[in-house]
N, C-alpha and C positions, 0 to 999 in steps of 0.2 A: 411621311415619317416612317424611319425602318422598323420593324420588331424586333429585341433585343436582349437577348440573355448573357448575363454577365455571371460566365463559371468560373471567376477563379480572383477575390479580391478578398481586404481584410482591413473590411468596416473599424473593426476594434482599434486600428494604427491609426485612423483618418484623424486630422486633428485641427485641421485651420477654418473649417464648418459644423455646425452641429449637424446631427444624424439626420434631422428631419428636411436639411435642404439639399444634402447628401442625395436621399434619396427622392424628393421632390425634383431635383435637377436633372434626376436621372430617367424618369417619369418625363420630364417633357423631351429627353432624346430618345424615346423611343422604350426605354429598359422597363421588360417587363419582369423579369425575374433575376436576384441575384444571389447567387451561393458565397456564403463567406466564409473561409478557412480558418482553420484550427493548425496550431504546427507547434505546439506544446503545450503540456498540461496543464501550465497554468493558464491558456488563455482556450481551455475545452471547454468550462460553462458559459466562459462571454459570450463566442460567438450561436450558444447554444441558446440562452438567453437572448440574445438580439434574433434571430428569427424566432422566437416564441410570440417577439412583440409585435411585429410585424408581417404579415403575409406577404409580402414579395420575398421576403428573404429567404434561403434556408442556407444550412450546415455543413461542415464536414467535420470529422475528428481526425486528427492524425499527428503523426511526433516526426518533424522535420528531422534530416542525417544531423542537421546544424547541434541539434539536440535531443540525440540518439543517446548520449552519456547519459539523460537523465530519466530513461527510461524507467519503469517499477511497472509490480504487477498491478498492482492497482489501475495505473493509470492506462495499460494494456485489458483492463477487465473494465474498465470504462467504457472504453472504444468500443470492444464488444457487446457491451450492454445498450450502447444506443443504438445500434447498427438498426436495433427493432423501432426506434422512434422515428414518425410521420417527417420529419423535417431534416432528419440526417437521412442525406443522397448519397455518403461516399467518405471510402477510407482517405486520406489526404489531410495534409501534405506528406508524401513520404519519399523515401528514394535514398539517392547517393551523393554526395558534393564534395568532390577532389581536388575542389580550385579552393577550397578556405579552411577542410580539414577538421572543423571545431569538434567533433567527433571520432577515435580512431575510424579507418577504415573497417576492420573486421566487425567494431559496434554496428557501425554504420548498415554493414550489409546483414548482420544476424538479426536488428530492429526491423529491418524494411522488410526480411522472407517473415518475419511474425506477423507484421501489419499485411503483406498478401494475403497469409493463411486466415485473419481476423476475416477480410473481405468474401475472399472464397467461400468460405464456410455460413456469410450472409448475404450470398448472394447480391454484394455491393460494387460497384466500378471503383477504381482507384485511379486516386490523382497524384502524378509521381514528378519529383524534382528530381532531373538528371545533370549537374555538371562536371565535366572534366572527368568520366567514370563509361565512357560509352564501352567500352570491352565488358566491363562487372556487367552494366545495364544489362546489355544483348543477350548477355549469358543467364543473368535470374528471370529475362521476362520469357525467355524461350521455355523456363523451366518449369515456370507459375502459368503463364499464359491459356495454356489448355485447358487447364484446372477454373479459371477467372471467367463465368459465363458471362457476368458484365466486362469484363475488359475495363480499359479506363483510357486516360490522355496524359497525356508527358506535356506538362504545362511550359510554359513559358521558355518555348524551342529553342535553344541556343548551340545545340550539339553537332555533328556532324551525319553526314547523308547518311551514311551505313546506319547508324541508330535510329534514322527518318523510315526507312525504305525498311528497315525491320520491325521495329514497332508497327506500322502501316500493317506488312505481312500479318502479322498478330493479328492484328484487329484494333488495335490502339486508334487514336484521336489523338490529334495534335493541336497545341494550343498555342495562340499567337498574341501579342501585344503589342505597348508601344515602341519595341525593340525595332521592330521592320522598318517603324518610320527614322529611324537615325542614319544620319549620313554615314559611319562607318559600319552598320549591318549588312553589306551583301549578302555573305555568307546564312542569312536565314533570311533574305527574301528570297535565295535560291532555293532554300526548301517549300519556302510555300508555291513558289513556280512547280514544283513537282508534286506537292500536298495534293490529291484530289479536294476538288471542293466537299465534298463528301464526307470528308476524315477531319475537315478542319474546323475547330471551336474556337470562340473568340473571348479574349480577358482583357481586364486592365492591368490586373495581382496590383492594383493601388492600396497604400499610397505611393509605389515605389512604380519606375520606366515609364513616366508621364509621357505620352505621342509627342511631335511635332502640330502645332505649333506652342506646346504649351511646356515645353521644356522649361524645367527652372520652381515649376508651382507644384503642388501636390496633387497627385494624380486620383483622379476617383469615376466610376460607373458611366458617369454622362460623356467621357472622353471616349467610348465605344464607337462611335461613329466613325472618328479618324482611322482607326484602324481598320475598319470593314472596308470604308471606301478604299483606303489603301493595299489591302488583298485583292479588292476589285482590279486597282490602276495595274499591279502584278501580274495579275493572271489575265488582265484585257476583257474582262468581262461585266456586266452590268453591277451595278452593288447592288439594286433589289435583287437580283439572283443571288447574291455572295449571302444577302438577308436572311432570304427564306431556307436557303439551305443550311445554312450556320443554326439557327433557328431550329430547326428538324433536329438537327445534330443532336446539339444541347438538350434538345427532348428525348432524342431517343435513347441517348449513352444515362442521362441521369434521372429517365423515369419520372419527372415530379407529380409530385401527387397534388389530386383535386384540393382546395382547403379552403 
């Protein structure tokens, strides 16, 4: 059985199992630790709550572009103040999204340089949503990036090579899902063809882009295997190798602490 860290999911949506078979299911495929995201204020004690209760679990705080309008200080002196807490690994969800808009643009992007500078300042990695914005993207992470001694990963790749191949430059990690396994994805399992294995981290972001074969159901932690295997069948290489080094990865970019 593989070892398995799952960076990039959201517990608090799952809803056709309770939590504890959730995470029991996910335990017998392997998942030894899972980070659950935050992506607006109102849902920053849930998932802060749910790794309290839990030891496999932990955190992130962050205000998606989706919902960048609904920024306040408060809820930015939040972020800040947990940055110090044992179980928050990481600013996230944060970024730009030009394919749905629900925030102006210029919100969008004057939120996401505040939540880098949040990060910078606590020495945190950040977990960044980029769609439809790779020009903005390339240009704020060139401009944060040196400053970010954790770096972070551009979750759930769907962008194009230029934003791959520059993020990577950075120092960024790249994050992959059940997207690869879809028949009309070429276009990002040509980046994970190019991803060092090295850079690459592995998510479900369930309940949402369930792998093959399980299209149609709701996607949750224990569905981590298909996708590793499937960066394997990609890149032509063994999956316990895609394991352990995914594995590494996820340790090294997010630090977790002993608990």
């Amino acid at each position: 059985m593989y070892e398995i860290i799952e960076t990039h999911c959201h517990l608090d949506y799952l809803k056709s199992k309770p939590l504890e078979q959730v995470l029991q299911e996910a335990k017998q495929n392997g998942i030894q630790k899972i980070i659950t995201i935050a992506v607006e204020p109102d849902n920053f004690d849930i998932v802060k709550e749910l790794a309290e209760k839990n030891e496999m679990i932990f955190y992130s705080q962050g205000i998606h572009p989706h919902d960048a309008k609904l920024v306040t200080d408060e809820a930015l002196n939040k972020i800040k103040t947990r940055t110090a807490e044992t179980k928050m690994l990481a600013v996230g969800e944060i970024g730009l999204d030009y394919y749905y808009d629900h925030s102006p643009r210029e919100k969008q992007i004057d939120v996401f340089e505040l939540q880098l500078q949040i990060a910078i300042n606590a020495n945190k990695p950040v977990i960044i949503h980029s769609r439809d914005a790779d020009e903005d993207m390339i240009n704020i992470l060139k401009k944060y990036a040196p400053k970010l001694n954790q770096k972070g990963v551009i979750h759930s790749f769907t962008s194009g090579e230029l934003l791959a191949k520059e993020a990577l430059k950075l120092g960024f990690y790249i994050g992959f899902n059940g997207i690869i396994t879809f028949k009309n994805a070429k276009n990002v399992r040509d980046i994970v063809e190019i991803c060092p294995l090295n850079r690459i981290l592995l998510e479900t972001d369930a309940p949402f882009l369930t792998p093959v074969p399980h299209r149609g159901k709701e996607n949750a932690p224990a569905n981590l295997p298909y996708i590793l295997e499937k960066i394997a069948e990609i890149k032509n290489i063994p999956s316990d190798e895609v394991a352990k080094q995914c594995f590494k990865n996820s340790q090294d970019l997010f630090n977790f602490p002993l608990v």
